[in-house]
DODRENRO-821082 format. One record per residue: x, y, z of N, C-alpha, C in turn; chain; residue number from 0. Coordinates in nm, 4 decimals. Example, Ala and Ser with C-alpha at 12.3 -4.5 7.8 and 13.67 -1.06 7.14 Angstrom:
<rs>
> 1.3190  -0.5690  0.7800  1.2300  -0.4500  0.7800  1.3200  -0.3300  0.7800  A  0 $
> 1.2850  -0.2250  0.7080  1.3670  -0.1060  0.7140  1.2900  0.0030  0.7870  A  1 $
</rs>
This chain:
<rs>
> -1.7326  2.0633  14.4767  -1.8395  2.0596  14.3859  -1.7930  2.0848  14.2430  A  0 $
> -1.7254  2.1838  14.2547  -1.6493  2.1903  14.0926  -1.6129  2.0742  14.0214  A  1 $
> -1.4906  1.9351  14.1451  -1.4581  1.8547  14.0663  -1.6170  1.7461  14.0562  A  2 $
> -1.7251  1.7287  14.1245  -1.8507  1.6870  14.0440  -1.8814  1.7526  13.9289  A  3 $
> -1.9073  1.8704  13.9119  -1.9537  1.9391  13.7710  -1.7977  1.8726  13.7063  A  4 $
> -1.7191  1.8889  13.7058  -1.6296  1.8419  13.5872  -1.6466  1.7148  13.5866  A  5 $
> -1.6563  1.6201  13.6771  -1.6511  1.4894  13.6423  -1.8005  1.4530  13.5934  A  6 $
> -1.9156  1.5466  13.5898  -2.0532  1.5212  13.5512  -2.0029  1.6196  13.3549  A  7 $
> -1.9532  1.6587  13.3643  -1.9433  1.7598  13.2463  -1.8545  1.5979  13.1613  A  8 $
> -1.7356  1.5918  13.2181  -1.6364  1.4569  13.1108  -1.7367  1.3818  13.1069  A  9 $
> -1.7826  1.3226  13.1896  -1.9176  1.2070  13.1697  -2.0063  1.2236  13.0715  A  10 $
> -2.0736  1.3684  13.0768  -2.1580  1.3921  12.9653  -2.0822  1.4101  12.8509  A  11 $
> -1.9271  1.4356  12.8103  -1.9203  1.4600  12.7150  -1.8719  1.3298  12.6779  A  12 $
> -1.8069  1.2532  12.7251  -1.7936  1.1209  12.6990  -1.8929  1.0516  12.6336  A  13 $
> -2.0312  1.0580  12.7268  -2.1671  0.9801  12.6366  -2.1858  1.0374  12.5165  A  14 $
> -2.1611  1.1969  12.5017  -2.2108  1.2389  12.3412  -2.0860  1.1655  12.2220  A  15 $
> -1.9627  1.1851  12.3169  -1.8989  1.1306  12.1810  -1.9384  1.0006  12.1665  A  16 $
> -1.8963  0.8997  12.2812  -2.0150  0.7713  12.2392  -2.1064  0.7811  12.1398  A  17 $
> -2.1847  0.8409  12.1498  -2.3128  0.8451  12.1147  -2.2799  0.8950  11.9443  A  18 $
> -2.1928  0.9842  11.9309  -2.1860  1.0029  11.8279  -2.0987  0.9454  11.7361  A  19 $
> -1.9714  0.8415  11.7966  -1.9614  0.7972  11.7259  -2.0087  0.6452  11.6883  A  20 $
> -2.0675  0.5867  11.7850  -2.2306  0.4627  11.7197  -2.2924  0.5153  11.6211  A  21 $
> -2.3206  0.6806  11.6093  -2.4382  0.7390  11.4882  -2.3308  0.7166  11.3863  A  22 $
> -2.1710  0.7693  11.3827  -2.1232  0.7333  11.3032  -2.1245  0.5791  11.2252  A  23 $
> -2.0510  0.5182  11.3143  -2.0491  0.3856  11.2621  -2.1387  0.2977  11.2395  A  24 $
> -2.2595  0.3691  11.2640  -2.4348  0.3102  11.2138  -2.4170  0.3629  11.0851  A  25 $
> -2.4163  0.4881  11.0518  -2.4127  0.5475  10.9021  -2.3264  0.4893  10.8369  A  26 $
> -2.1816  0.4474  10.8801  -2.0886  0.3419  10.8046  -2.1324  0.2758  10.7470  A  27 $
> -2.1597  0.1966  10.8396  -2.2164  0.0288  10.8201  -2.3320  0.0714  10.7270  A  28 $
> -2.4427  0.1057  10.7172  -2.5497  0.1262  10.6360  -2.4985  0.1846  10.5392  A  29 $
> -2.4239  0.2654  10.4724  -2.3202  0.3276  10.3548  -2.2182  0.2226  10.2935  A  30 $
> -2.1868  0.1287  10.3928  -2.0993  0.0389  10.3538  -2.1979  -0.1417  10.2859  A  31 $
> -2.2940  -0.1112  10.3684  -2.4218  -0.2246  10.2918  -2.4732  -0.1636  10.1790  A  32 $
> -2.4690  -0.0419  10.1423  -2.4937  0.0114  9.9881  -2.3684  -0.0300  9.9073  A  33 $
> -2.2829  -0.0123  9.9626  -2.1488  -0.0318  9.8535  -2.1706  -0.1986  9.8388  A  34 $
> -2.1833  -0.2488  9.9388  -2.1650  -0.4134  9.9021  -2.2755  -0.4780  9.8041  A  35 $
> -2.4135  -0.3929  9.8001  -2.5380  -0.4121  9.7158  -2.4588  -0.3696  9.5794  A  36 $
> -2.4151  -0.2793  9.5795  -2.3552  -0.2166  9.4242  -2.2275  -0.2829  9.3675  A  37 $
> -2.2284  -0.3592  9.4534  -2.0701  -0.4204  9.4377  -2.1323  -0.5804  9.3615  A  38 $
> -2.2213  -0.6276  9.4388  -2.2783  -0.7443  9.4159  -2.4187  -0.6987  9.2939  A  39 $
> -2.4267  -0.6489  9.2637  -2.4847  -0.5842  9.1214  -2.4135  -0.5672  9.0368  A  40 $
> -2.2855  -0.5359  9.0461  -2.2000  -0.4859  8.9046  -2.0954  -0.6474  8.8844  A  41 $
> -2.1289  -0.7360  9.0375  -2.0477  -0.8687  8.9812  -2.1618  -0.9379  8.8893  A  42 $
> -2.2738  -0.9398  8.8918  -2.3901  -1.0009  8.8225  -2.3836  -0.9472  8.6734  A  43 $
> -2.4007  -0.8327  8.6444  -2.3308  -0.7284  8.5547  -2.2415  -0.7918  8.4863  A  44 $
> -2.0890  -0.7865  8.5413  -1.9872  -0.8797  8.4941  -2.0580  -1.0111  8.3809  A  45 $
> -2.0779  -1.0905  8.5397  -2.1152  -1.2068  8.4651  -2.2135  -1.2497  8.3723  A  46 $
> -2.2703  -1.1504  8.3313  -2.3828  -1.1244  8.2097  -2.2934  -1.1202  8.0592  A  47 $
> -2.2156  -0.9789  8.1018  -2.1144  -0.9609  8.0043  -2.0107  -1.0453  7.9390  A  48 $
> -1.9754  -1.1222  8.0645  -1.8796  -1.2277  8.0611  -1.9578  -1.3428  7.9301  A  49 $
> -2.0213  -1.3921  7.9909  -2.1162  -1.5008  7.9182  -2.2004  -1.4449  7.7734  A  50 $
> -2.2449  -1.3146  7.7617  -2.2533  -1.2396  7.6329  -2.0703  -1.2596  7.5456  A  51 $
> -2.0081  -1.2232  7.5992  -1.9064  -1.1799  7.5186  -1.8156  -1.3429  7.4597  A  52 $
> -1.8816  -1.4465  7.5962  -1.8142  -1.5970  7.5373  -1.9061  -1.6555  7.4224  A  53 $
> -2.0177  -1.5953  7.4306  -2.1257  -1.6280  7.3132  -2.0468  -1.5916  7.1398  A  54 $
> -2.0155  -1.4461  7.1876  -1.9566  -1.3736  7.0737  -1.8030  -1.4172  7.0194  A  55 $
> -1.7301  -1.5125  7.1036  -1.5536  -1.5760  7.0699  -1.5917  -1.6588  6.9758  A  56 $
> -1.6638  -1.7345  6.9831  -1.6958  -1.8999  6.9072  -1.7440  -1.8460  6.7459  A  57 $
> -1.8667  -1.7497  6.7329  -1.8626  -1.7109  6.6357  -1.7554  -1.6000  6.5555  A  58 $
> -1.6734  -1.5759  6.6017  -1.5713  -1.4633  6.5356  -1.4785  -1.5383  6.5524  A  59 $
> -1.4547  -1.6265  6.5732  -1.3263  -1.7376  6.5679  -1.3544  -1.8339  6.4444  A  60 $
> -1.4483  -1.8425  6.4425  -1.5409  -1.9367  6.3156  -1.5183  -1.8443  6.1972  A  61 $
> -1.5080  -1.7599  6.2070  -1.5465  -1.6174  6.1214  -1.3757  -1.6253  6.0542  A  62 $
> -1.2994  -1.6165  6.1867  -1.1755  -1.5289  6.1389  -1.1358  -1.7141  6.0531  A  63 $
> -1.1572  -1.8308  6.0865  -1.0791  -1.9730  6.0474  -1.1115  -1.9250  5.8861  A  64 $
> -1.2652  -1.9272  5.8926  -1.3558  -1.9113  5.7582  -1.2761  -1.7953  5.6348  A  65 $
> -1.2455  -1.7308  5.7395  -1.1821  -1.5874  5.6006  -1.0121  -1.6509  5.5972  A  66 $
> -0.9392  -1.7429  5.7081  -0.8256  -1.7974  5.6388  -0.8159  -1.8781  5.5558  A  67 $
> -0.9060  -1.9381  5.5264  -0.9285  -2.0832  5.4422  -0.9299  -1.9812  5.3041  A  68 $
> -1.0476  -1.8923  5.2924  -1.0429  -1.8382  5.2203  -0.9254  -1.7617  5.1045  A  69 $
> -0.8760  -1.6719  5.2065  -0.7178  -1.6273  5.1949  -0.6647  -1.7069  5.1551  A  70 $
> -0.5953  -1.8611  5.1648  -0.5599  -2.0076  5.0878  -0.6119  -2.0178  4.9994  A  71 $
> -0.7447  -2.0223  4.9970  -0.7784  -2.0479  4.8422  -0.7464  -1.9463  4.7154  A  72 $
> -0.7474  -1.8151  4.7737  -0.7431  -1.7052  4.6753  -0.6182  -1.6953  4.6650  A  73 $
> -0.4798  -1.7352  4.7435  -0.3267  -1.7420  4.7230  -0.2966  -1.8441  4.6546  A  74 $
> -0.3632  -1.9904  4.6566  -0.3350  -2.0979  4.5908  -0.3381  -2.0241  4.4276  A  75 $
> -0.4947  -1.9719  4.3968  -0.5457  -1.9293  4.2671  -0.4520  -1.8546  4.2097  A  76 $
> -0.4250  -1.7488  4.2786  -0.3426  -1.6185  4.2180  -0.1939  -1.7230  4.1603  A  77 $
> -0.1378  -1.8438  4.2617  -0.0101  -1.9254  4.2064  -0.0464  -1.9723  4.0882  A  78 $
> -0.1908  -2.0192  4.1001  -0.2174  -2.1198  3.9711  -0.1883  -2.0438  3.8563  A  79 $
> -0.2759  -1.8989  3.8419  -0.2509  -1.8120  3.7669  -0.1039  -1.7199  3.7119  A  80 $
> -0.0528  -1.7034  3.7985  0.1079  -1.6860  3.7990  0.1719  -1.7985  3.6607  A  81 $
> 0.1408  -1.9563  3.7746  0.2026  -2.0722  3.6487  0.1598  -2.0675  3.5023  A  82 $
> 0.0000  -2.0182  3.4977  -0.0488  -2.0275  3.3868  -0.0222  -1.9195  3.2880  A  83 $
> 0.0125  -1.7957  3.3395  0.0912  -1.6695  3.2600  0.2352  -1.7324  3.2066  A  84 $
> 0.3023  -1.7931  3.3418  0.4335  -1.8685  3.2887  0.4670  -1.9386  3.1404  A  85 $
> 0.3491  -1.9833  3.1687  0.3290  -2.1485  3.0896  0.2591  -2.0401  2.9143  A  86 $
> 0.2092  -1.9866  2.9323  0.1810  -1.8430  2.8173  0.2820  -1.8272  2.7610  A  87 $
> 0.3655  -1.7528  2.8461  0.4766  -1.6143  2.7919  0.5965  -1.7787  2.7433  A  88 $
> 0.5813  -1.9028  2.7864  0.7000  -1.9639  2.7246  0.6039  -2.0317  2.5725  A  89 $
> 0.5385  -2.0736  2.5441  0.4149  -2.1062  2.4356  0.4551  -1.9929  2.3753  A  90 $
> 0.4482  -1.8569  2.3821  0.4305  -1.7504  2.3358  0.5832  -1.7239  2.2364  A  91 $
> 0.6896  -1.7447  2.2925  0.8039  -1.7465  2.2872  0.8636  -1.8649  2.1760  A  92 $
> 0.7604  -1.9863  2.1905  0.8090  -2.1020  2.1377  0.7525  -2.0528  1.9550  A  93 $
> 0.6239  -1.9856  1.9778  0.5730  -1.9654  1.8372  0.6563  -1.9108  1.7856  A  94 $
> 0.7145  -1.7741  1.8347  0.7532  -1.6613  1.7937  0.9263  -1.7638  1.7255  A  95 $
> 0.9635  -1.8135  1.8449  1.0831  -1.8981  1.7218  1.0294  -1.9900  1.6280  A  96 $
> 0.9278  -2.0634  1.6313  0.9045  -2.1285  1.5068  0.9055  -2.0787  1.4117  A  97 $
> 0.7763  -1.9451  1.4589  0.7519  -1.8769  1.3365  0.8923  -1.8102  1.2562  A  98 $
> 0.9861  -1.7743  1.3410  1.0911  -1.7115  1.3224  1.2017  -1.7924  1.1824  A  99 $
> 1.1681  -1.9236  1.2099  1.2162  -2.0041  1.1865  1.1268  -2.0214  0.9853  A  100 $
> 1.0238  -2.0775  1.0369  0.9737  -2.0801  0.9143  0.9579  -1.9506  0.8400  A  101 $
> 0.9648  -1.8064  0.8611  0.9615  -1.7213  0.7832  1.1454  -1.6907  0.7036  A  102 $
> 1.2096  -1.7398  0.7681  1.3397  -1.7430  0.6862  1.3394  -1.8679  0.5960  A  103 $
> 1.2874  -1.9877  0.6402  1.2904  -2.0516  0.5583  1.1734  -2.0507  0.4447  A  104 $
> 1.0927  -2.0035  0.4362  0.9831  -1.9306  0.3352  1.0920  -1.8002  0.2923  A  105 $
> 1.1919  -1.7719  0.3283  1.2719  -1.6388  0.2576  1.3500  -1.7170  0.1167  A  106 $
> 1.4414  -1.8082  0.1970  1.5036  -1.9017  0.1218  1.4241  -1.9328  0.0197  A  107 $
> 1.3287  -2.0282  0.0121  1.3110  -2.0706  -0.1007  1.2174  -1.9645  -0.1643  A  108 $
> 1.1654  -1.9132  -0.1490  1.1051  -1.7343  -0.1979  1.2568  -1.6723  -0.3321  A  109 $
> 1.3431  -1.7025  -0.2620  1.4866  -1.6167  -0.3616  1.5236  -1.7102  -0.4303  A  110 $
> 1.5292  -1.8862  -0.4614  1.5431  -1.9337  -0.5228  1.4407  -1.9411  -0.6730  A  111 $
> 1.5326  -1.9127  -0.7689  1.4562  -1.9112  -0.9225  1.4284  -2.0324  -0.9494  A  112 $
> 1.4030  -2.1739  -0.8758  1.3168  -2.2228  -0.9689  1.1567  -2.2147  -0.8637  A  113 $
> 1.2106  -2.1520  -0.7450  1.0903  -2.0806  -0.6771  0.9958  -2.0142  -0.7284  A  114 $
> 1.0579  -1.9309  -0.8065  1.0023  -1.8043  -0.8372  0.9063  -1.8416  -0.9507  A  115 $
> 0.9831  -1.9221  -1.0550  0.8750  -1.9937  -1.1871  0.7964  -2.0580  -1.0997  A  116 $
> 0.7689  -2.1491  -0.9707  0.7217  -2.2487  -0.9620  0.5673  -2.1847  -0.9017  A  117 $
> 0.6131  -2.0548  -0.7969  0.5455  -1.9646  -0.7614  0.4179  -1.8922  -0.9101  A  118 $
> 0.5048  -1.8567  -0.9837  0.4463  -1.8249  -1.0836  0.3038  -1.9130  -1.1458  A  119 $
> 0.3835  -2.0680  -1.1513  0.2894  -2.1565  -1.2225  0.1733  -2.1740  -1.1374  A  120 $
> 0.1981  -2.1543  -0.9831  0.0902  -2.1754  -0.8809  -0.0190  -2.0797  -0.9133  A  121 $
> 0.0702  -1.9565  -0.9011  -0.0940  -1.8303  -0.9353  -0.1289  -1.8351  -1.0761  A  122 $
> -0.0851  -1.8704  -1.2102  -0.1429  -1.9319  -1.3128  -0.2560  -2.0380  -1.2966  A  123 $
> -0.2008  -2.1343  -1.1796  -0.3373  -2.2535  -1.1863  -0.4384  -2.1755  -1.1067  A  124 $
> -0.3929  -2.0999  -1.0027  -0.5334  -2.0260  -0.8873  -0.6088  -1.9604  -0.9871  A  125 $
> -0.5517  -1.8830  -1.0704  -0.6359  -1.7975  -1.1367  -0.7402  -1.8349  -1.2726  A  126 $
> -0.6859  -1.9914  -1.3201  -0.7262  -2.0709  -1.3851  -0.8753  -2.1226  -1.3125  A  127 $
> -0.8124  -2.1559  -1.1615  -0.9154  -2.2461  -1.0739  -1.0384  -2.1161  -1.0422  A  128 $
> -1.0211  -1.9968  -1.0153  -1.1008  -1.8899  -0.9407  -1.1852  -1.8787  -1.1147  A  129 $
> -1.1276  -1.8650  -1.2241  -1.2308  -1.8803  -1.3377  -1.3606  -1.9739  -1.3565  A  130 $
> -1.2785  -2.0778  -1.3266  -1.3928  -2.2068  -1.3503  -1.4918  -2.2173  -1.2543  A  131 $
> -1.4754  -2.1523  -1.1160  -1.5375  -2.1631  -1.0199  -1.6257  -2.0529  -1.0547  A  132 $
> -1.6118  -1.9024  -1.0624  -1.6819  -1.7619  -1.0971  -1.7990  -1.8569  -1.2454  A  133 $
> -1.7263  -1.9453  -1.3331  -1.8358  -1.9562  -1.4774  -1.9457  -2.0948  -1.3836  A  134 $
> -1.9234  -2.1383  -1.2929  -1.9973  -2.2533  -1.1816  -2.0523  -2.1944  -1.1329  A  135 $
> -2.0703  -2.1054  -1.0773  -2.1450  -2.0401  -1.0154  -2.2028  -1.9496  -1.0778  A  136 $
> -2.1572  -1.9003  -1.1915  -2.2836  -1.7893  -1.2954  -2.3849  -1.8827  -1.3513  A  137 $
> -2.3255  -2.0673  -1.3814  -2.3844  -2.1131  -1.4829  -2.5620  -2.2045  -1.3633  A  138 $
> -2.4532  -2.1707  -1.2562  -2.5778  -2.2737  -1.1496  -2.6781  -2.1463  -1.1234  A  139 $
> -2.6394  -2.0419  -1.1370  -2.7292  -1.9507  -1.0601  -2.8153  -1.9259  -1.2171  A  140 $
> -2.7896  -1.8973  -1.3089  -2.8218  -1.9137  -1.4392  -2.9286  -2.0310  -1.4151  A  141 $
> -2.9078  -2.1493  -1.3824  -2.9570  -2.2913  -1.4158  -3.0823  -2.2723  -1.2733  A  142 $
> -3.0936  -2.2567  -1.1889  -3.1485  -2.1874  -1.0201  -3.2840  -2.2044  -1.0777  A  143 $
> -3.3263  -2.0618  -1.1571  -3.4325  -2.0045  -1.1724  -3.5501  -2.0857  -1.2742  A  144 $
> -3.4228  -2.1452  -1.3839  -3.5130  -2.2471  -1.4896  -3.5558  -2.3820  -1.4071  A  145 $
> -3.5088  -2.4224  -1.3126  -3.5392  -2.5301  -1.2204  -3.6859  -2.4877  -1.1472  A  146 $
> -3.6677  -2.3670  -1.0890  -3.7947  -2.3304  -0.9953  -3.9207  -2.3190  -1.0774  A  147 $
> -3.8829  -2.2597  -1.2196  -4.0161  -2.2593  -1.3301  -4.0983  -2.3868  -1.3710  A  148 $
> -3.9529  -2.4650  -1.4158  -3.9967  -2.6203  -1.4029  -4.0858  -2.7194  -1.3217  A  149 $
> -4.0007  -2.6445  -1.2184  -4.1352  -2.7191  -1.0696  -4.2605  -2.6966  -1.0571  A  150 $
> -4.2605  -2.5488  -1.0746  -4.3553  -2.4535  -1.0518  -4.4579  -2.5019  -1.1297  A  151 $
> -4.4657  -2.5494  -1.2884  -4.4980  -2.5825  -1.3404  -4.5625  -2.7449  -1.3598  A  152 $
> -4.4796  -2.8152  -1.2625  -4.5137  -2.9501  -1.2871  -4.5927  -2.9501  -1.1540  A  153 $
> -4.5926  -2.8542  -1.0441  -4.6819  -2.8818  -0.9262  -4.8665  -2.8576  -0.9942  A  154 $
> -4.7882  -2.7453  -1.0238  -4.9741  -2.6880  -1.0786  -5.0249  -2.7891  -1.1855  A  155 $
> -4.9891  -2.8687  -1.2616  -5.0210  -2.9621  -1.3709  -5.0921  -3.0802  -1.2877  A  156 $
> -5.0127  -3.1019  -1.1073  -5.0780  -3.2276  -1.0600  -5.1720  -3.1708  -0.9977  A  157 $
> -5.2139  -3.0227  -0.9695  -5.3053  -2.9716  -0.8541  -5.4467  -2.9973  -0.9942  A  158 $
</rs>
């Protein structure tokens, strides 16, 4: 009878582990159909993001072409400007010898004496010419006022 109670005792304990591990692998499986719901939610997820973020390439690619073109244009400018300082500082250079040039030769004939009379006779005629012009202009401004009386006079004679 003992080996019945033991072979009724393994039997029963046999069915509980059975039994318990079906409860297990029921709770699996139902724990493991949550993971596959969350799994297949966060691929939808993804592909939201995915398709948001291909929305967002086209315009920031447009963006980044747009600010290189730019960058070209403002490097071209800054060259243009470069040449055009160039093209300055040699102009600048070219005066400075002309001028260089004509102030020695304005030295030269400056130290020559028949310069110096000829110089002379020049500011004799300016100062001749600045007279006649100062008594032209005292004699018109003088002459101005007897004109306006005149008028003044011949309007009111026709009124």
């Amino acid at each position: 009878m003992v080996i019945s109670w033991s072979a009724a005792i393994a039997a029963g304990a046999f069915v509980v582990l059975v039994a318990g591990i079906l409860i297990a692998l029921r709770s699996a499986i139902i724990r493991l159909g949550h993971v596959q719901a969350a799994a297949a939610e966060m691929q939808l997820d993804m592909h939201k993001l995915a398709s948001e973020l291909s929305g967002l390439i086209q315009p920031t690619e447009e963006a980044i072409r747009a600010a290189h073109q730019q960058l070209e244009s403002v490097s071209k400018l800054f060259e243009a400007a470069g040449q055009v300082g160039g093209a300055i500082a040699h102009t600048t250079s070219t005066v400075e010898r002309v001028t260089a040039v004509l102030s020695e030769s304005a030295e030269v004939h400056a130290n020559r004496h028949e310069t110096k009379r000829q110089v002379g006779e020049v500011l004799g005629w300016a100062e001749l010419g600045m007279a006649a012009w100062q008594l032209w202009q005292t004699s018109r401004k003088a002459a101005a006022p007897a004109n306006n009386n005149a008028q003044s006079t011949a309007n009111e004679s026709e009124s």
